[in-house]
N, C-alpha and C positions, 0 to 999 in steps of 0.2 A: 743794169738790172736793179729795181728796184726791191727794198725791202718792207714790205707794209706787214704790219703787226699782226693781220689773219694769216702771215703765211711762213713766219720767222719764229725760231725762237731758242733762246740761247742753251748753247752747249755748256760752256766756261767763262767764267768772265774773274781772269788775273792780269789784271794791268790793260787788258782790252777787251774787248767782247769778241767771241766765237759763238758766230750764229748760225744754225742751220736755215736753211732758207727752205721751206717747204710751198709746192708740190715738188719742186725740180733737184729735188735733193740735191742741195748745193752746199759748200758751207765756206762761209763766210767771213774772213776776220776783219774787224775793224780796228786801227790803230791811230793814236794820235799823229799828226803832221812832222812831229818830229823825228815819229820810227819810221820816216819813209826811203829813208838807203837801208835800213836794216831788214822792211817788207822788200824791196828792189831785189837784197841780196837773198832773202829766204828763200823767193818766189826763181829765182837763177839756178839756185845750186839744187833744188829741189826738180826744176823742170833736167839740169843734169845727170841727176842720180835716177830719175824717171828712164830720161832716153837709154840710159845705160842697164835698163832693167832692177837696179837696185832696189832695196827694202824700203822705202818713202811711200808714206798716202802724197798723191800727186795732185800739182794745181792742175786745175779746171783745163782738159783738152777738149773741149765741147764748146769754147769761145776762150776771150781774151781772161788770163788769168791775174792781171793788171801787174802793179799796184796802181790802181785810181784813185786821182784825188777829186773829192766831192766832201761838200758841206762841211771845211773843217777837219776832213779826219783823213786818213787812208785805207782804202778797199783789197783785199786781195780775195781770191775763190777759187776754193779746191773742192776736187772730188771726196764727195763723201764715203769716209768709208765703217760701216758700223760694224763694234765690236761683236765677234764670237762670243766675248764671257763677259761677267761682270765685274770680275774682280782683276787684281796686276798681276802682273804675269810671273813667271817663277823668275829667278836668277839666272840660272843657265840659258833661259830662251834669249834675255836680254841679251849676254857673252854671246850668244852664236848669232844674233841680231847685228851686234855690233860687228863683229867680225866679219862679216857681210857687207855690212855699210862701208867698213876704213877706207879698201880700195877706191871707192865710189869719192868721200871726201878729198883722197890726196890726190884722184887726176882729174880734179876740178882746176880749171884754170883762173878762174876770179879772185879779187882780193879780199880777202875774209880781215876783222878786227884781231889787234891783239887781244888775247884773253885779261889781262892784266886791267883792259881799260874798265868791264864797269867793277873790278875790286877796286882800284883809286876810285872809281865813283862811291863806291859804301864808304871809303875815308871819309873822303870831303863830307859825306853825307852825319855821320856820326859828330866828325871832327867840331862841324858848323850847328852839331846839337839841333838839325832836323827832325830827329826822331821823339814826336811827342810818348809813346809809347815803350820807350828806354832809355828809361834813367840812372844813376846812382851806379851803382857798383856793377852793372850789366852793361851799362852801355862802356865803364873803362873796360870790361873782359874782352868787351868784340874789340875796341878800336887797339886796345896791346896784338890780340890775335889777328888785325890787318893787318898789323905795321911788320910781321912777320913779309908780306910781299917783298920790301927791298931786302931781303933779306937768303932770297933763293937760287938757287947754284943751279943756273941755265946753262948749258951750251949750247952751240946753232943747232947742233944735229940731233935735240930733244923736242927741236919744232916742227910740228905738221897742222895739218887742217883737221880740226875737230868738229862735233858735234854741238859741243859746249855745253850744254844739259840732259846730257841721254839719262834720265832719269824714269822709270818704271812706268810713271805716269804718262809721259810721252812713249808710249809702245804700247802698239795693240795686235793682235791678233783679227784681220777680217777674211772670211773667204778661204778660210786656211793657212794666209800668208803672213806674217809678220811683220809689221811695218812699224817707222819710225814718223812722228808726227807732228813733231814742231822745230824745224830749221832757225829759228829766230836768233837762238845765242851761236849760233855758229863762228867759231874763230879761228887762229892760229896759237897753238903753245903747247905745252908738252903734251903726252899723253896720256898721262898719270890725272891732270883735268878733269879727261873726262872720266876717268877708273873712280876720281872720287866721286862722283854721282852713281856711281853703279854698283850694287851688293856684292861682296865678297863671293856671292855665290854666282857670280857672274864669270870667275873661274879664268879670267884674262889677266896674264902673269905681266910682270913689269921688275926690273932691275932696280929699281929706283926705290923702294920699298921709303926710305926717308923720306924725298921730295913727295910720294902718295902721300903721308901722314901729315906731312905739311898742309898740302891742297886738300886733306880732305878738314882740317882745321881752316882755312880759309873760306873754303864753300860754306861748313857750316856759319860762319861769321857774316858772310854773306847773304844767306838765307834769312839770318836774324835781322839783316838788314831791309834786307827787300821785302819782307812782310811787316817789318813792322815801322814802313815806309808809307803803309795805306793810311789813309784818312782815317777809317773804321775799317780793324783788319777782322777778317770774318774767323770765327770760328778757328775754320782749318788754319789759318793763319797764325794764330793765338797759338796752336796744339805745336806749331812748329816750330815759334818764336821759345815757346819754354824747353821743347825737346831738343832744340839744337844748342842753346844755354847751358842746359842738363851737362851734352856729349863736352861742350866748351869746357864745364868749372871738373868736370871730374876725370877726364886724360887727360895726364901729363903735358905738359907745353912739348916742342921739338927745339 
């Protein structure tokens, strides 16, 4: 499938491009050569949660949904599915989204990453002073609030298959249904993970009330990292690198 420039044109572009492909309303990710076990697994557990009826906008059943590799990069192609509203969705839709999905995750049979791996990746990433964009007294915040990771009280039976990012922005609303949109960080680790992406009003309890407070102090540490990991971080990017900062210097450590 070809993409020529009168007939594409992009949805998103964080860390890839998400393209709509127009007339054949298709859409399109492209990703570098190196996320191409991560497109493999997205484009897997997504056609799984599909077959099983689950909440997922679904890769492409109209041909191959790849992932293809062409010119450099990696192809994957999903069913487009356009939003009902403009805006994110409430809390609670997300909660009962989720709760919808869990099942779908844990009787996946493929091997998902541990979650752990890209936070040692913000380490290294801080540690080796990658980030032109934080410096000084911000960049020791985030890298004290990683090094919290060896620092956390696992045991086996807090591990499952998660989401990884179930974050607002990945949930829409098309058609009436409620779908989940981007498979990409999907891992293994506790569930408390993915509770930190998700609003309080999202209304899904957890025992671990500690270990939450922890991950949700890591994610934001995270977050400060992966944005301000861009070349030229946009706008949104910038709003998210100080707001997560903000939540870092003024709650208490754990």
């Amino acid at each position: 499938m070809g993409l020529r420039a009168d007939t594409a044109r992009p949805i998103s572009v964080v860390g890839r491009a998400v393209i709509l492909v127009e007339p054949c309303d298709v859409v399109a990710k492209v990703t570098p050569l190196g996320d191409s076990e991560r497109c493999a697994t997205e484009v897997a557990l997504a056609i799984h949660i599909r077959n099983h009826e689950g909440p997922v906008a679904p890769p492409l059943v109209r041909g191959e949904p790849g992932p293809h590799h062409t010119d450099g990069v990696v192809l994957s192609f999903w069913e487009h599915r356009p939003s009902d509203s403009d805006g994110e969705l409430p809390g609670y839709v997300a909660g009962a989204a989720y709760s919808q999905l869990a099942p779908h995750l844990q009787s996946y049979g493929g091997i998902l990453p541990d979650f752990r791996a890209p936070i040692r990746a913000c380490q290294k990433a801080v540690q080796h002073d990658q980030l032109s964009s934080l410096r000084g007294a911000a960049s020791r915040l985030v890298q004290d609030e990683l090094a919290m990771l060896d620092r956390l009280d696992l045991a086996p039976g807090d591990i499952r298959h998660l989401h990884g990012d179930p974050h607002l922005r990945n949930l829409t609303q098309s058609d009436g249904k409620t779908l989940w949109l981007d498979l990409r960080a999907a891992c293994t680790g506790p569930l408390e993970w993915d509770l930190s992406a998700l609003p309080p009003s999202a209304g899904i309890e957890t025992r671990r009330q500690d270990l939450l407070a922890q991950l949700q102090r890591l994610r934001s540490a995270c977050v400060v990292v992966w944005c301000a990991s861009k070349e030229t971080p946009a706008p949104v990017e910038l709003e998210a690198i100080q707001v997560h900062l903000e939540r870092l210097a003024e709650q208490p450590a754990v």
